[in-house]
C-alpha positions as CSV (number, residue, x, y, z in Angstrom):
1,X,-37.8,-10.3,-7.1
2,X,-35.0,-7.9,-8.3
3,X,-32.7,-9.4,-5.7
4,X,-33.6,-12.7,-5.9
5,X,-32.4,-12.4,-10.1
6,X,-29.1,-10.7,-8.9
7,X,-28.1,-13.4,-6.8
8,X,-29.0,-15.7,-8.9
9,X,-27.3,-14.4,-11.8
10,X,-24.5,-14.1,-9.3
11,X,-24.3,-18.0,-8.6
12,X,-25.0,-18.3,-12.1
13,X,-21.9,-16.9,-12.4
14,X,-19.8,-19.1,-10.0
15,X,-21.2,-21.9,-11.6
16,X,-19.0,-21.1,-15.3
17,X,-15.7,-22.1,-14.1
18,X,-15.0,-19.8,-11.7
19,X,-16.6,-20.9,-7.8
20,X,-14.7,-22.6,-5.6
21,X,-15.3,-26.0,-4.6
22,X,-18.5,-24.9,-2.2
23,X,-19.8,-23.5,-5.6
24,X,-18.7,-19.8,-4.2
25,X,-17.2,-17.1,-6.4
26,X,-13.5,-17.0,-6.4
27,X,-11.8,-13.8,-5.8
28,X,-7.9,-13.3,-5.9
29,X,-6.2,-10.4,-3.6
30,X,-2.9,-10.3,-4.9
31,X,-0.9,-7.9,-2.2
32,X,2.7,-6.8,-3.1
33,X,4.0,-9.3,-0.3
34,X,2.5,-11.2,2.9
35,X,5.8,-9.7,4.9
36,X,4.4,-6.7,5.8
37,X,1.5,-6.1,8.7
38,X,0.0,-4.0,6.4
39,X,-1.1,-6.6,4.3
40,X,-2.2,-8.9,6.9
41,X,-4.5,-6.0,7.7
42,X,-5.9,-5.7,4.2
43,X,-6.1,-9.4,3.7
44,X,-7.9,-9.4,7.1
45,X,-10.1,-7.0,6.1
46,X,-10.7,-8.9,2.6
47,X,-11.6,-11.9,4.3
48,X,-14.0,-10.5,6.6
49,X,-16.0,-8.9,4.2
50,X,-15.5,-12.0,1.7
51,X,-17.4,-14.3,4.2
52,X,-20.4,-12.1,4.6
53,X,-21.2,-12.0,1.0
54,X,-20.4,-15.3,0.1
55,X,-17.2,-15.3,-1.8
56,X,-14.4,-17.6,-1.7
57,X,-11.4,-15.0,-1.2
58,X,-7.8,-16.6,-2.5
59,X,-4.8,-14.7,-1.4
60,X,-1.2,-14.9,-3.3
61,X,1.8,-12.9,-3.2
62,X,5.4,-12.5,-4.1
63,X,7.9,-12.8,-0.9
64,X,9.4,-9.5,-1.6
65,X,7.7,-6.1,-2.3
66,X,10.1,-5.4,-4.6
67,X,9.4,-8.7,-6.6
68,X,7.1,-6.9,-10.1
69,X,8.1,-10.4,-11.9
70,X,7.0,-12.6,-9.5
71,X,3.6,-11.0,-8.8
72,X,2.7,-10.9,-12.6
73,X,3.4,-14.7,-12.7
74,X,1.2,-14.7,-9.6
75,X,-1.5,-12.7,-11.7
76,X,-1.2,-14.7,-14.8
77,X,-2.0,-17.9,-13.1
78,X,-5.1,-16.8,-11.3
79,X,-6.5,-15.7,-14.9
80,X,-5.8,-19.1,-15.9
81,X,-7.8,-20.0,-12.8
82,X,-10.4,-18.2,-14.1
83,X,-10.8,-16.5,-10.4
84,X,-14.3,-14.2,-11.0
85,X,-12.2,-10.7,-10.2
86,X,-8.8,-9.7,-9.2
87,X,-7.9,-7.4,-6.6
88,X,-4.2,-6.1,-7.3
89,X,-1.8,-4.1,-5.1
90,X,0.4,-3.5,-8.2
91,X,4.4,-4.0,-7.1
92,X,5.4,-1.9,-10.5
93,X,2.4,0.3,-11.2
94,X,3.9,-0.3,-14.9
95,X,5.1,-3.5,-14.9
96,X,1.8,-5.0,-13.5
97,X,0.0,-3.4,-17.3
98,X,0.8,-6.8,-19.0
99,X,-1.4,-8.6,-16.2
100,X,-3.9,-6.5,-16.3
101,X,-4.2,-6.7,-20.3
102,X,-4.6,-10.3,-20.0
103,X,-7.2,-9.7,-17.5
104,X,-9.3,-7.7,-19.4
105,X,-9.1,-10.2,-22.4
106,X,-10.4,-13.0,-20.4
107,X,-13.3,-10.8,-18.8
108,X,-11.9,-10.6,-15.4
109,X,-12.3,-7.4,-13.8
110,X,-9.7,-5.8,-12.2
111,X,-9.8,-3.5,-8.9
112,X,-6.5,-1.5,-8.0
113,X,-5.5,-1.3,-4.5
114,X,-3.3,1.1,-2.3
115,X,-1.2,1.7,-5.4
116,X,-2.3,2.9,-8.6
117,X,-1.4,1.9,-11.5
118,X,0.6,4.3,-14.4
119,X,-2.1,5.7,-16.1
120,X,0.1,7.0,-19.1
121,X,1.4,3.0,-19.5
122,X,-2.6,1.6,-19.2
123,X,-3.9,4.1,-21.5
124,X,-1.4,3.5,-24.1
125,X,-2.1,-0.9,-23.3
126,X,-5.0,-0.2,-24.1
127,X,-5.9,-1.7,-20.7
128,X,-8.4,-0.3,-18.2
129,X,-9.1,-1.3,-13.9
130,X,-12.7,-1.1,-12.7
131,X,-11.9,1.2,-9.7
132,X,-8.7,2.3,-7.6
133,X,-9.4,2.1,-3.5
134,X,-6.5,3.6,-1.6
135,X,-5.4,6.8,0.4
136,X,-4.2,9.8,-0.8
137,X,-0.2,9.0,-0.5
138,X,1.0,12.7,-1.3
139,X,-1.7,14.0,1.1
140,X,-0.1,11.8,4.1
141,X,2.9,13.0,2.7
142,X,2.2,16.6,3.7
143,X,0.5,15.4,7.0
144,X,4.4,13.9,7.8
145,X,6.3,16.6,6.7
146,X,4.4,19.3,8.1
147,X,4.8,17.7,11.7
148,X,8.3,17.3,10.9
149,X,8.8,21.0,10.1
150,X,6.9,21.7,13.5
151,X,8.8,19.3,15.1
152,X,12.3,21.1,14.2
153,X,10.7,24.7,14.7
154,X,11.0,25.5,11.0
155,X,15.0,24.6,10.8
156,X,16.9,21.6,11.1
157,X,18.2,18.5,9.0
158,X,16.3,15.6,7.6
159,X,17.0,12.3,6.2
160,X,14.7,10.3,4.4
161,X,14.4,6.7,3.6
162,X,12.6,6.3,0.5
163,X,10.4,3.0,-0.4
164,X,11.4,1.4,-4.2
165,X,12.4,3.2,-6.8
166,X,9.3,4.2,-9.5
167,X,6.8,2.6,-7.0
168,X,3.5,5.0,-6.7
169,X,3.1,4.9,-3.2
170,X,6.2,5.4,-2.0
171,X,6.9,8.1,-4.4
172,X,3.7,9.9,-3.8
173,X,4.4,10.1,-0.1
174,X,7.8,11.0,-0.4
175,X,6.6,13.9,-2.9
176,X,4.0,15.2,-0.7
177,X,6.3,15.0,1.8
178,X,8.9,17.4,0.2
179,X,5.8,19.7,-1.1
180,X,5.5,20.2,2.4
181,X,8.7,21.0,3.6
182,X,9.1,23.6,1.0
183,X,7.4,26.2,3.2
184,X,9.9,25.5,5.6
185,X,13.0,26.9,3.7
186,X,14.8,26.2,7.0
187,X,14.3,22.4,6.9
188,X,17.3,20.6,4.5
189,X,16.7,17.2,3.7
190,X,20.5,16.2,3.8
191,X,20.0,12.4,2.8
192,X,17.3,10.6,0.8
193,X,17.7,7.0,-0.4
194,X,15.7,4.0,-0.9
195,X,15.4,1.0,1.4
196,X,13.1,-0.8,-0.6
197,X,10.3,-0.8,2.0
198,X,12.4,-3.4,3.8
199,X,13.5,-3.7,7.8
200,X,17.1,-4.5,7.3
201,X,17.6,-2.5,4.5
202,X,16.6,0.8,5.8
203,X,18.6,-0.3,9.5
204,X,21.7,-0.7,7.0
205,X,20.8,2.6,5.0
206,X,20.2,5.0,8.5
207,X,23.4,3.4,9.9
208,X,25.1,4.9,6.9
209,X,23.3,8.2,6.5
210,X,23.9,8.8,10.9
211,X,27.6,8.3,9.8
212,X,27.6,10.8,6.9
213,X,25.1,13.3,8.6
214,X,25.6,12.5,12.3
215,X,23.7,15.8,12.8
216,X,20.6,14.8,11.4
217,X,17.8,15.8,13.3
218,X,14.5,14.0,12.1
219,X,13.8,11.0,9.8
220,X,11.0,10.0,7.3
221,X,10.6,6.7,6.0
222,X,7.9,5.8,3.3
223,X,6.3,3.1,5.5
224,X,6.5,1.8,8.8
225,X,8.7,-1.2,8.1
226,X,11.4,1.0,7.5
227,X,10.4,3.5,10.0
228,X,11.3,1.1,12.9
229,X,14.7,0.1,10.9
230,X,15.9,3.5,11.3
231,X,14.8,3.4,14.9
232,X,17.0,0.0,15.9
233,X,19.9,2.3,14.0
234,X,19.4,5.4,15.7
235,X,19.6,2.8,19.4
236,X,22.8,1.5,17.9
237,X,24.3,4.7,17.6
238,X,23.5,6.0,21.0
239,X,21.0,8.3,20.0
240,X,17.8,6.7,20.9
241,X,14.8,9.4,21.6
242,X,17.3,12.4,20.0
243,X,15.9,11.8,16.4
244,X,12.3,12.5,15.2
245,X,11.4,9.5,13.5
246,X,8.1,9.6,11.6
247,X,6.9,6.4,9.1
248,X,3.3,5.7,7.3
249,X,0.9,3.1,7.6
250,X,0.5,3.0,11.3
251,X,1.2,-0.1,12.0
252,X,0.6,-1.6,15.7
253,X,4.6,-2.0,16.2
254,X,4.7,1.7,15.0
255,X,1.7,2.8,17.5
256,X,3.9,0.5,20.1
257,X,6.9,2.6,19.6
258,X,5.0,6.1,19.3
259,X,3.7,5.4,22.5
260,X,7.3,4.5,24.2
261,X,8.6,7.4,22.6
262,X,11.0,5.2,20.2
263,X,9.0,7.0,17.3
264,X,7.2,9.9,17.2
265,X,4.7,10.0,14.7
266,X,2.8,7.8,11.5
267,X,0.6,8.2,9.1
268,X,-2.6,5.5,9.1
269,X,-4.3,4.1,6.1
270,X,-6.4,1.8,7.6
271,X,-5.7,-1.3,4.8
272,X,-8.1,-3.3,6.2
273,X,-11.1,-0.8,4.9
274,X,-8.9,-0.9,1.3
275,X,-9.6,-5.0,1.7
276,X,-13.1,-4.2,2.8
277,X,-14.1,-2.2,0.3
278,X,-12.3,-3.7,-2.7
279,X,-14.4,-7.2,-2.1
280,X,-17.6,-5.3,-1.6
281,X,-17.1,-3.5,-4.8
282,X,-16.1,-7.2,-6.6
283,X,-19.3,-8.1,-5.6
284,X,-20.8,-5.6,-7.2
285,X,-19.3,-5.9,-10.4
286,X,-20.4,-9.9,-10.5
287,X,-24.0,-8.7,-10.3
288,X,-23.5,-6.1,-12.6
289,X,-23.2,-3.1,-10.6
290,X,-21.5,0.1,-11.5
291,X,-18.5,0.8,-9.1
292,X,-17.0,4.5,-8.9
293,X,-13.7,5.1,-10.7
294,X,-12.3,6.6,-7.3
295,X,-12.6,5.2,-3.9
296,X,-11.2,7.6,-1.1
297,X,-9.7,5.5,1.8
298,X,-9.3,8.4,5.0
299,X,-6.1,9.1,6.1
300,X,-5.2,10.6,9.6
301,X,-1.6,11.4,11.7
302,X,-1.2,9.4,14.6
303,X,1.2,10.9,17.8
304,X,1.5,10.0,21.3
């Protein structure tokens, strides 16, 4: 009898403005871009899990990761929608605070994915998110510079290609990343820029760091995207196979080039569990479940 109230309540729900035209729940994933396989995992992942509970899942994004503006018109419009829950992979973990205000004012919960939102910026909002699902970013961090340092036998020169500027994952990785290397005193990273998470961008920003540094001996780029940009620059310069080349989010054309040898290590986060396990906890919270604040997503380094 207890679940037949729940799912009524649930439909219930649906019902005020917010189910799709099957009379389903809507829920919104809003990823930082649809560009990335990453996000087709999570979105794949979403949608799955979506369809075995009974929700309608709706998924929008900006064109560019680096787009914060975009994505919090893309946010504002679903609240308008009146979408049951929102499921946000923030593009500015500050700049996505406004959207998330709004949220909360209309009664639509909000879960945080893969990137976490500023705390310090929320708090003082006055905001709040129902949960965060994601990896540990400076964990993976360590797990790539620590294969790195092995790699080079404790000495050597490093570049790294860093993701955007003040964005929470990137800069989580890329600080677990350097925590590690600092028991390597014999490790010097010689170059570290951004390439906002992009392909081109990081081919353009290896090209110019193998020119300034043509001795550099290993790479780390904040995802894989960029990984495999520093790979097609390292082939252009004649060096294909000399450079370690390690990137995050073990992607399958990551896996494909670890196994040829092109690359030689990644990080995975498995985003389609983050999808899974957002919409499982949105379902939750439209029966009236309690969520945890924290929801670990494992992590593991992947090699030939």
């Amino acid at each position: 009898m207890t679940r037949l109230l729940a799912t009524l309540a649930l439909f219930a729900l649906a019902a005020c403005n917010r189910g799709g035209d099957g009379g389903r729940p809507v829920i919104a994933l809003v990823p930082k871009t649809m560009n990335n396989p990453f996000f087709v995992d999570m979105e794949r992942g979403a949608r799955a899990a979506a369809d075995s509970l009974g929700l309608e899942l709706v998924v929008q994004a900006a064109d560019r990761e680096v787009d914060a503006e975009r994505q919090l018109q893309i946010v504002e419009n679903l609240i308008q929608r009146r979408v049951a829950a929102l499921l946000v992979v923030p593009s500015g973990s500050r700049e996505i605070v406004p959207a998330i205000v709004k949220a909360n004012a209309a009664d639509v919960p909000v879960l945080v994915v893969d990137t976490r939102v500023d705390t310090a910026a929320l708090r003082a909002a006055g905001g709040r998110v129902a949960t965060f699902v994601g990896s540990d970013n400076v964990d993976g961090g360590r797990l790539a510079g620590r294969f790195v340092a092995e790699r080079l036998g404790g000495a050597g020169r490093v570049a790294v290609l860093e993701g955007v500027p003040g964005h929470e994952s990137g800069d989580a990785r890329l600080r677990g990343f350097r925590e590690a290397l600092a028991a390597s005193p014999g490790v010097t990273v010689v170059a570290s820029q951004p390439a906002d998470m992009e392909r081109d961008r990081a081919f353009q920003v290896m090209q110019n760091v193998l020119q300034a540094h043509p001795g550099v001996q290993a790479v780390f780029a904040c995802n894989d995207v960029m990984a495999l940009g520093a790979v097609e620059a390292i082939a252009a310069a004649g060096k294909a196979g000399a450079v370690t080349v390690v990137g995050f989010d073990a992607q399958d054309d990551a896996r494909a080039a670890i196994a040829a040898g092109r690359m030689h290590a990644t990080v995975a986060q498995f985003p389609a569990e983050m999808g899974r396990q957002a919409v499982v906890s949105a379902y939750r919270l439209l029966k009236g479940e309690p969520v945890p604040a924290e929801q670990p997503v494992r992590i593991e380094l992947v090699t030939k």
